[in-house]
N, C-alpha and C positions, 0 to 999 in steps of 0.2 A: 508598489513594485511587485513584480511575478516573477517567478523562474520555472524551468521547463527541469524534471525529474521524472526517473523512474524509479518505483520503491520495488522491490522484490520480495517476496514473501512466499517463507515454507510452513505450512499447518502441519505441524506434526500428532496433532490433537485433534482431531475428527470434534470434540465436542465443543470446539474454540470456534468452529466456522460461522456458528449465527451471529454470534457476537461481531464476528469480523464482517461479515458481510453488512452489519445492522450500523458498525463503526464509517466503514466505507460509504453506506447509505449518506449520511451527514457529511459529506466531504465530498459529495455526489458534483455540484456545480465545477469541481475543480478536475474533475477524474476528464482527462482526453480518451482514454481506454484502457482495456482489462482484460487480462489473455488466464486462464485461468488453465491449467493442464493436472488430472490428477494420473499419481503413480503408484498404481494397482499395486504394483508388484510390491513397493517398499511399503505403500502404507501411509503416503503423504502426497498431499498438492502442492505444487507450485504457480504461483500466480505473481503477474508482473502487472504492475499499474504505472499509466503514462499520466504524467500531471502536469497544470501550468495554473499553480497559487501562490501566493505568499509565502513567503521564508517562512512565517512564523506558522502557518498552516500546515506546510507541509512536515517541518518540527513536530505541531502536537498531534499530527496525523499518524507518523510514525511513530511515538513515543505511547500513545494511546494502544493501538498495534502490538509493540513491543510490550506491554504488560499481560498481553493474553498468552495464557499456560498454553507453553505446545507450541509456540507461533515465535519464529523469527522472523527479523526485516530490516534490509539494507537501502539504502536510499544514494543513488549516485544523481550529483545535480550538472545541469551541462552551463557554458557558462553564458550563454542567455538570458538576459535580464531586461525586464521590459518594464516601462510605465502605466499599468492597467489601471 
């Protein structure tokens, strides 16, 4: 079973971003897309990712995420639930 999510995500740590990117690499097959926008002025990016994976994916997806210094992540799930 799948669900359709967007996780959100603020890098507040410029030195957190390979890791996140290298994170996000492995969770590649499930990413629909990824709008990435950085904000000069403050000193942070913001970046939103479109998913459609498994509860439990997209769980250690975020969770994974959320251990990187400098980086938060929210995840709203819509309520779409398919048989994949």
């Amino acid at each position: 079973m799948s669900r359709v999510a967007v996780m959100s995500i603020i890098v507040e740590a410029r030195d957190s971003a390979d890791a996140l990117n290298s994170i996000l690499s492995e969770y590649g097959e499930y990413i629909i897309g990824r709008m990435g926008v950085p904000y000069k002025e403050k000193g942070i990016s913001i970046i939103s990712v479109a998913l459609d994976a498994p509860q439990d994916s997209i769980s250690a997806l975020s969770g994974k995420i959320g251990k990187l210094p400098g980086v938060s992540v929210k995840t709203a799930y819509s309520s779409v639930i398919t048989d994949d």
